[in-house]
Each structure stands twice: as structure tokens, then as C-alpha cells.
N, CA, C and O atoms as CSV, one atom per row, in Angstrom:
chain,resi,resn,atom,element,x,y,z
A,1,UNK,N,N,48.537,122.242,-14.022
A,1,UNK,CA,C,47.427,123.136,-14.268
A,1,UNK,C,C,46.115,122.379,-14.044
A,1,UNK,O,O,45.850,121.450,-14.807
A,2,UNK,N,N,45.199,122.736,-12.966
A,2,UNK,CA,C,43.660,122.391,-13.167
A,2,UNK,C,C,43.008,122.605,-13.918
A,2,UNK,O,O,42.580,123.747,-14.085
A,3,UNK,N,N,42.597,121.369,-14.837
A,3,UNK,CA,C,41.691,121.964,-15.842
A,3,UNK,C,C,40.160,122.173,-15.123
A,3,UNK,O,O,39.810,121.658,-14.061
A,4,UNK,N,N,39.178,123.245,-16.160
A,4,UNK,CA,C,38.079,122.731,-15.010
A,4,UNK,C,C,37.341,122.671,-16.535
A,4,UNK,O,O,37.856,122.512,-17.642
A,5,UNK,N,N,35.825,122.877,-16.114
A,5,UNK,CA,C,34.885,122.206,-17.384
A,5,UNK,C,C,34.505,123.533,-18.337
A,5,UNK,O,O,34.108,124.570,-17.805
A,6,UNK,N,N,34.627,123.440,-19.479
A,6,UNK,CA,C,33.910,124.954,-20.305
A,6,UNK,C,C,32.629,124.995,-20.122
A,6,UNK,O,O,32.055,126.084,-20.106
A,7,UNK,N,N,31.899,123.730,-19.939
A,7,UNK,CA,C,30.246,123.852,-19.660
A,7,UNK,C,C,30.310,124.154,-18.592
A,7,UNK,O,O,30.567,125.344,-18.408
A,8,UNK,N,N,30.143,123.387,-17.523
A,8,UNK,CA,C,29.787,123.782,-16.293
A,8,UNK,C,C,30.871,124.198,-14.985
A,8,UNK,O,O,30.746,124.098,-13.764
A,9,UNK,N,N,31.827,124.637,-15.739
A,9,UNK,CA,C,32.722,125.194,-14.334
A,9,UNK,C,C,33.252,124.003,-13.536
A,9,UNK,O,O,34.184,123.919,-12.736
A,10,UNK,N,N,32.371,123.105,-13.998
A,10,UNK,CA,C,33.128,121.950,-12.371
A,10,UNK,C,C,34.595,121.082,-12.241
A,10,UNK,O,O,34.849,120.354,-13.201
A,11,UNK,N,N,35.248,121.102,-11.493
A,11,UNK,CA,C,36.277,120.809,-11.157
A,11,UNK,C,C,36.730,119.461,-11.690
A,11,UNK,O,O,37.783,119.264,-12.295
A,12,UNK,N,N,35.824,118.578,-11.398
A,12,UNK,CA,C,35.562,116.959,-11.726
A,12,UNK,C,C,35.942,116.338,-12.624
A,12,UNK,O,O,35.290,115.341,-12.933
A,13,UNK,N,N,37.095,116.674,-13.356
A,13,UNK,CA,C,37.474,115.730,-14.654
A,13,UNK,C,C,37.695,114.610,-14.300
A,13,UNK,O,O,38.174,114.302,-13.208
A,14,UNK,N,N,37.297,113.683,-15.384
A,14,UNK,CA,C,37.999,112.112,-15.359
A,14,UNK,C,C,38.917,112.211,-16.428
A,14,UNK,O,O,38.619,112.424,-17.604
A,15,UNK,N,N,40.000,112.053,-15.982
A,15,UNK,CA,C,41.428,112.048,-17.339
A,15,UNK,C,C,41.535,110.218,-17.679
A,15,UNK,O,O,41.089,109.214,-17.123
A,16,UNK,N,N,42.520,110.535,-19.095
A,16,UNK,CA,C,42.624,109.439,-19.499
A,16,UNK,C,C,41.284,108.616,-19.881
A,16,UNK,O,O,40.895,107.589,-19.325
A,17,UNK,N,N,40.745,109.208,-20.817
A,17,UNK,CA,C,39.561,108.732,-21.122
A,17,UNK,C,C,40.112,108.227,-22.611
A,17,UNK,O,O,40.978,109.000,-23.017
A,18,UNK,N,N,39.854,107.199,-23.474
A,18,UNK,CA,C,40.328,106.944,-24.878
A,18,UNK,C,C,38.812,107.176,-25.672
A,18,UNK,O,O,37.712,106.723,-25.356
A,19,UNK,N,N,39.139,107.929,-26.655
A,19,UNK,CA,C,38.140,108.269,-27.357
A,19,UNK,C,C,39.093,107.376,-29.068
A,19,UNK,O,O,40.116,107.689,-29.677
A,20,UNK,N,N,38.145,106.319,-29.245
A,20,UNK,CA,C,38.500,105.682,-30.283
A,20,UNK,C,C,38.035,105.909,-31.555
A,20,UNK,O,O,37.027,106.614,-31.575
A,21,UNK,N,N,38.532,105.457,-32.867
A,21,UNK,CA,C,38.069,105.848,-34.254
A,21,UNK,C,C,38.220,104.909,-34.616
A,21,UNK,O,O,39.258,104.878,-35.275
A,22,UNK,N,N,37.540,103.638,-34.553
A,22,UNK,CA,C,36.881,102.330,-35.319
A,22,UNK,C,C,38.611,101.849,-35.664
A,22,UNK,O,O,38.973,101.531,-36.796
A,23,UNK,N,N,39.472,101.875,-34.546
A,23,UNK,CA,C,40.673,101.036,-35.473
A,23,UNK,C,C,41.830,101.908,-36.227
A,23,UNK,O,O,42.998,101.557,-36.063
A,24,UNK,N,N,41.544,102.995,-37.019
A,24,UNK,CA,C,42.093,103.591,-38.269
A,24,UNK,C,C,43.570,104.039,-37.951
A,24,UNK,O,O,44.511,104.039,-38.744
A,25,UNK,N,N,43.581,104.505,-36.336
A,25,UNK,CA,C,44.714,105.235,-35.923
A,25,UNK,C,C,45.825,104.027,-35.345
A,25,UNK,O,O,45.686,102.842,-35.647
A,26,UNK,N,N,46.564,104.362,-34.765
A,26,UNK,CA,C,47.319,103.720,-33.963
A,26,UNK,C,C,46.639,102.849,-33.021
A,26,UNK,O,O,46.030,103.564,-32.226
A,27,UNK,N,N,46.478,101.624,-32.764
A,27,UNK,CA,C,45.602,101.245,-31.204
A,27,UNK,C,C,44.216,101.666,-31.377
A,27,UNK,O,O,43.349,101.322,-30.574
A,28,UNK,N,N,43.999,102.322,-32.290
A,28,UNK,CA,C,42.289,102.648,-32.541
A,28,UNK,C,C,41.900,103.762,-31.600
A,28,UNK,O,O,40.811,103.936,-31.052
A,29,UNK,N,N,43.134,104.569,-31.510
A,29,UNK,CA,C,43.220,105.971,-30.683
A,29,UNK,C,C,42.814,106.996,-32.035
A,29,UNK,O,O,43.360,106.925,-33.136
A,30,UNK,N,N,41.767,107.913,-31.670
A,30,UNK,CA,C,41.781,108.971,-31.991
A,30,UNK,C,C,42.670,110.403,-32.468
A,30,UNK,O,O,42.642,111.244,-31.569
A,31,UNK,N,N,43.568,110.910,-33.891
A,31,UNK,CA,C,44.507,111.688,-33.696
A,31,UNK,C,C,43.589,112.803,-34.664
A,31,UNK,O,O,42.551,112.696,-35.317
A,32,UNK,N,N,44.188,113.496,-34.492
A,32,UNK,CA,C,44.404,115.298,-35.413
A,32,UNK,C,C,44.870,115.086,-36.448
A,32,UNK,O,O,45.912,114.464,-36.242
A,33,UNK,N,N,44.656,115.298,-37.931
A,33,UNK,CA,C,45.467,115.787,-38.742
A,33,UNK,C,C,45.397,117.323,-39.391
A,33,UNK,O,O,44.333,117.936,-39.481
A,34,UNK,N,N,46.543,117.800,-39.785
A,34,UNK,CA,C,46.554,119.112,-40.334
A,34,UNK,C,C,47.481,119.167,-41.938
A,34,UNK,O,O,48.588,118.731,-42.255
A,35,UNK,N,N,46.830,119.628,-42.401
A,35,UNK,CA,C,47.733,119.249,-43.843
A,35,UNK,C,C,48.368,120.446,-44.530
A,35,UNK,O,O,47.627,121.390,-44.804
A,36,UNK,N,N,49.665,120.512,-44.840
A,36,UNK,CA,C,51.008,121.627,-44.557
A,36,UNK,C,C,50.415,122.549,-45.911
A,36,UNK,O,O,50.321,123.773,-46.010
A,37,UNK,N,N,50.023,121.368,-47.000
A,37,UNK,CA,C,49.321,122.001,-48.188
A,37,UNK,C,C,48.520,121.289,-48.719
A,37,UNK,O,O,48.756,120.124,-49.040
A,38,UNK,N,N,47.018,122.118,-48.967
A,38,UNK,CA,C,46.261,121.229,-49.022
A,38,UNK,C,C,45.539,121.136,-50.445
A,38,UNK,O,O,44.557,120.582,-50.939
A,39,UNK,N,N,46.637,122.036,-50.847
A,39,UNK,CA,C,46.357,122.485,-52.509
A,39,UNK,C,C,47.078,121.032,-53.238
A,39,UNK,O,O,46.465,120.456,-54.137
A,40,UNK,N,N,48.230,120.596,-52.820
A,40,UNK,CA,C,48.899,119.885,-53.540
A,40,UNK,C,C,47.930,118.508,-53.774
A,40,UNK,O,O,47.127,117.943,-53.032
A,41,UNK,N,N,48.247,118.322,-54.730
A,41,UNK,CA,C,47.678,116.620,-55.464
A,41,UNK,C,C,48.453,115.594,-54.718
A,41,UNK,O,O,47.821,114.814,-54.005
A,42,UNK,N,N,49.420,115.525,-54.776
A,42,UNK,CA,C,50.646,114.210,-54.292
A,42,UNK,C,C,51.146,114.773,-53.134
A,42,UNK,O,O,51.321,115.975,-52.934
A,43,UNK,N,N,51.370,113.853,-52.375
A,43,UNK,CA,C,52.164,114.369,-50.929
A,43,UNK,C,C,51.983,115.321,-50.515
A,43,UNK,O,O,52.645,116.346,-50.679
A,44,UNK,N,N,50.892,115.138,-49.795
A,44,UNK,CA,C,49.940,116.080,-48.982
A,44,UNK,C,C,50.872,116.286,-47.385
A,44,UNK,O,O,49.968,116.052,-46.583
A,45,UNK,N,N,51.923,116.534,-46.678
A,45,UNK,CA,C,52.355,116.658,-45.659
A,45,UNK,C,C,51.768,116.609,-45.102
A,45,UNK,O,O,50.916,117.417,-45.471
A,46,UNK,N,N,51.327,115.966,-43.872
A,46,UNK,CA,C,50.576,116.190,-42.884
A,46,UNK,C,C,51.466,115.809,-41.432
A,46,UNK,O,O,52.307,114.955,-41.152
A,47,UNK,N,N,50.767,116.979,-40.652
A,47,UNK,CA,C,51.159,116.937,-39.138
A,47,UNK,C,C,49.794,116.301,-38.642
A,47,UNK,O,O,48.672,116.508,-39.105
A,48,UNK,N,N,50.294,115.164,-37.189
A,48,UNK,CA,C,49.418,114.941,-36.534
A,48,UNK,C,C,49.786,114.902,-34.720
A,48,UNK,O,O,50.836,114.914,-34.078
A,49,UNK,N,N,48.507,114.857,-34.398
A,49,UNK,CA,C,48.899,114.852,-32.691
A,49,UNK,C,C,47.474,113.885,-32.122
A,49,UNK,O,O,46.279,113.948,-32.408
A,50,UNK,N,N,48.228,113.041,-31.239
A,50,UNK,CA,C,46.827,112.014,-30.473
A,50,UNK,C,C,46.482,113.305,-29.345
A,50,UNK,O,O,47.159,114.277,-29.012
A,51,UNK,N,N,44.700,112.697,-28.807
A,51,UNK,CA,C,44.831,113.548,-28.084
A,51,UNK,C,C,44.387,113.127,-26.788
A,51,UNK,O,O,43.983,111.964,-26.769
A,52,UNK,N,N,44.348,113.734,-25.723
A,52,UNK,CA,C,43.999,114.135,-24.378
A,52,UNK,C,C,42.683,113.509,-24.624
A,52,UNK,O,O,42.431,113.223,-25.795
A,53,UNK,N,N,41.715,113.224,-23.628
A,53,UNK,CA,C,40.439,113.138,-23.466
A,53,UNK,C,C,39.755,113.348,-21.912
A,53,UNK,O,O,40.191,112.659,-20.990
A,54,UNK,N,N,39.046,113.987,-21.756
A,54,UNK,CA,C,38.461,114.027,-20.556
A,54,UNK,C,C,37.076,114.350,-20.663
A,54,UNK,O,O,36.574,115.031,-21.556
A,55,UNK,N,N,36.225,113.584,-19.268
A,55,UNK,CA,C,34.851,113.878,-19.126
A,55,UNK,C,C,34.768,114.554,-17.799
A,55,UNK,O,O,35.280,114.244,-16.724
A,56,UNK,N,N,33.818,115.790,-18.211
A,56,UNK,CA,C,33.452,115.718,-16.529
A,56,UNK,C,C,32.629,115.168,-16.146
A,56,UNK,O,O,31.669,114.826,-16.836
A,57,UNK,N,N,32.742,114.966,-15.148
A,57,UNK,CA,C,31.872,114.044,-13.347
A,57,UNK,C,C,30.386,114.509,-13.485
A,57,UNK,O,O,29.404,113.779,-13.355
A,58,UNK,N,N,30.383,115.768,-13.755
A,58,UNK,CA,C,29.604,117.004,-12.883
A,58,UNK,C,C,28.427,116.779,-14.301
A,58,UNK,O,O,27.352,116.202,-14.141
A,59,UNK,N,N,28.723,117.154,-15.191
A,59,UNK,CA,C,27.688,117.559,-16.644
A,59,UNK,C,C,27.681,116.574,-17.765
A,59,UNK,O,O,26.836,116.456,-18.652
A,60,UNK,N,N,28.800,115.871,-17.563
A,60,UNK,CA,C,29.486,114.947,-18.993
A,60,UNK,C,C,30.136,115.343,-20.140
A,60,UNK,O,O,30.730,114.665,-20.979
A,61,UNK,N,N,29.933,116.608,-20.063
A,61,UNK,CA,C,30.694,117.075,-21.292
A,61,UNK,C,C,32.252,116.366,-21.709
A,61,UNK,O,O,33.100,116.128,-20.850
A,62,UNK,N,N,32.403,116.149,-22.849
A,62,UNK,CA,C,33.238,115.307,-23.531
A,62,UNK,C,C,34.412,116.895,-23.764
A,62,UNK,O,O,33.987,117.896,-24.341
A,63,UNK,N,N,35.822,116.812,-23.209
A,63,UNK,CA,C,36.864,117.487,-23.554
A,63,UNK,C,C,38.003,116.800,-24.133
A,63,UNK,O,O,38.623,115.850,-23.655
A,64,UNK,N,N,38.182,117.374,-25.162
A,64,UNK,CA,C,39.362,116.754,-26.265
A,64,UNK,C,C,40.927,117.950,-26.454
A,64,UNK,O,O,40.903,119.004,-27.089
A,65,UNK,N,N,42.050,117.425,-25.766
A,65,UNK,CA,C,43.175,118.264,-25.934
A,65,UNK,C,C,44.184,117.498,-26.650
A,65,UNK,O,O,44.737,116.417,-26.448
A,66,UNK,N,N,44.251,118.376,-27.529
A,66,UNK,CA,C,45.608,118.071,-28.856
A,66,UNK,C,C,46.925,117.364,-27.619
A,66,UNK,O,O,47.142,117.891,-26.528
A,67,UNK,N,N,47.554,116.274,-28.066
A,67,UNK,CA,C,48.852,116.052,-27.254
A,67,UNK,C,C,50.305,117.119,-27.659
A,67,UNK,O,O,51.185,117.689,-27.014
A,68,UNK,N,N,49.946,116.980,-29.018
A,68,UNK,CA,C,51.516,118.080,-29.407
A,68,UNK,C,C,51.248,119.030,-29.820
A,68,UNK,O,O,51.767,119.213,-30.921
A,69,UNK,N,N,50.244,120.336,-29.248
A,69,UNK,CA,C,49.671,121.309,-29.654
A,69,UNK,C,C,50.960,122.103,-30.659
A,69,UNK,O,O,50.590,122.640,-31.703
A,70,UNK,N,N,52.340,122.135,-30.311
A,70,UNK,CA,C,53.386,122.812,-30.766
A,70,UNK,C,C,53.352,122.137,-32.601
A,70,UNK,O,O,53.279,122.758,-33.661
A,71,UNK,N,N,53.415,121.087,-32.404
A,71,UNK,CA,C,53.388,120.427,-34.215
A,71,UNK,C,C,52.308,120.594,-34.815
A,71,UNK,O,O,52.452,120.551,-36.037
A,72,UNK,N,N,50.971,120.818,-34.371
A,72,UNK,CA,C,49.619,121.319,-34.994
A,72,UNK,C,C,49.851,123.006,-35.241
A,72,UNK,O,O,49.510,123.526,-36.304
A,73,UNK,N,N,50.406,123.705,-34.246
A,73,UNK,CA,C,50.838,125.034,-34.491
A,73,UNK,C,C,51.824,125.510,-35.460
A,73,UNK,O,O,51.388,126.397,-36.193
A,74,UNK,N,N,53.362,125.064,-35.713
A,74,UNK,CA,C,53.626,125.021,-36.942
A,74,UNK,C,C,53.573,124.346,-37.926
A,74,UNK,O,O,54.416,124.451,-38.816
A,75,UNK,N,N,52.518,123.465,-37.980
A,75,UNK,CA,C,52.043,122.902,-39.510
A,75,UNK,C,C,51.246,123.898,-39.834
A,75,UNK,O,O,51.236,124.161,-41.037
A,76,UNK,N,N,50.455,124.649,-39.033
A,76,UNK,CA,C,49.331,125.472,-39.593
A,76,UNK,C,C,50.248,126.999,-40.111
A,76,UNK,O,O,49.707,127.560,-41.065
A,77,UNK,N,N,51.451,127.641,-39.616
A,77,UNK,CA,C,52.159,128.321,-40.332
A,77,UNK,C,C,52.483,127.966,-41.766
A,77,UNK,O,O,52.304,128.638,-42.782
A,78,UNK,N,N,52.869,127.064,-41.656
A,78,UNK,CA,C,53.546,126.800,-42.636
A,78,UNK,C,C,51.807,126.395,-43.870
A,78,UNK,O,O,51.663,126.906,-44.980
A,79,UNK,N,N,50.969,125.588,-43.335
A,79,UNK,CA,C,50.204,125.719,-44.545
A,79,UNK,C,C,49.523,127.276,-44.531
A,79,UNK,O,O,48.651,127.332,-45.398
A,80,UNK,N,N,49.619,128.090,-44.061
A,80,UNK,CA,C,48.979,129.519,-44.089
A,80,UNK,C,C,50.141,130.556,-45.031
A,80,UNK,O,O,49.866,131.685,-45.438
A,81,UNK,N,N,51.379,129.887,-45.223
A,81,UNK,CA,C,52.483,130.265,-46.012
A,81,UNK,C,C,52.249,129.849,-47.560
A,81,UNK,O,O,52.392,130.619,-48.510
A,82,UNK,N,N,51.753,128.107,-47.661
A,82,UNK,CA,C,51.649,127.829,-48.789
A,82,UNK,C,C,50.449,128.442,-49.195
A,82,UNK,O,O,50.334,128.972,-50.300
A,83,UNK,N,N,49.423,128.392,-48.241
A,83,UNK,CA,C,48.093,129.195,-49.094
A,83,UNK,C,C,48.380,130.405,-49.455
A,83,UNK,O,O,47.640,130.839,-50.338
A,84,UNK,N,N,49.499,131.372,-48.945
A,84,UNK,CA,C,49.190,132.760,-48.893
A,84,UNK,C,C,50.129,133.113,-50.160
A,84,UNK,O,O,50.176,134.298,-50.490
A,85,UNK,N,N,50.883,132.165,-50.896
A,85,UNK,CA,C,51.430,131.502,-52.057
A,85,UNK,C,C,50.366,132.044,-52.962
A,85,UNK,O,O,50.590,133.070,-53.604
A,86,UNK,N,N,49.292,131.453,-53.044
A,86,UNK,CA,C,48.071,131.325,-53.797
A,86,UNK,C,C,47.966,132.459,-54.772
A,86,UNK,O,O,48.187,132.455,-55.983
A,87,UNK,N,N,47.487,133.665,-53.791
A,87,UNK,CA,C,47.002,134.982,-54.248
A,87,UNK,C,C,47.968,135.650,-54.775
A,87,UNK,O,O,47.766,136.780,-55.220
């Protein structure tokens, strides 16, 4: 799939760009977290995914894509289950 740019339409990505977080992650790679429940005190489950990075050529805009969009998608069921617990 071609990605192209949400700002400016242009074709021009540079992939494989590392967008770092001072160290904290793996390799000092940048990840996602999503937390299954975020009500709980102790053992907070959390799903995570590193991600994608790209710039375009054309504008610079900075694009960030989840790597395991599927494990960010059902963690967020499942915490929309425990919240819906709540009420």
C-alpha cells in the first residue's frame, strides 16, 4: 500500500525513521501503551505496539503508525468491557 502524506498529499515518504523516548522503551524506541483497565489499582494490563515512523520529503510532517494495530484494537475492547462494568 502507498502511503501518501495527510498534510500535503505528497507521495515522498522517508520510512524507517526512529522516533526515540530518552531510552525508556526497548533500544530507546518509541511504543503505545493501552491499559485493559484503567480503573484497577494493581496490575494494570497493558497492551503495547512499537511504531512505524515516517517523514515526508515534500512538507515534513512527522507520521506515526502503530506496528500491531490488531493488539491495540483488542485491548481497547476489552478495556471498553471493563469500563462498561462501571455503570
Amino acid at each position: 500500500m502507498k502511503r501518501k502524506c495527510v498534510c500535503c498529499g505528497g507521495e515522498n515518504l522517508i520510512m524507517g525513521v526512529h522516533l526515540l523516548d530518552a531510552g525508556k522503551g526497548p533500544h530507546g524506541v518509541a511504543r503505545l501503551r493501552i491499559q485493559k483497565d484503567p480503573r484497577a489499582l494493581f496490575l494494570k494490563e497493558a497492551s503495547y505496539s512499537e511504531m512505524d515512523v515516517a517523514v515526508c520529503a515534500d512538507c515534513g510532517f512527522v507520521h506515526r503508525f502503530a506496528n500491531d494495530l490488531d493488539e491495540l484494537v483488542r485491548a481497547d475492547k476489552v478495556r471498553n468491557a471493563n469500563l462498561s462494568l462501571e455503570v
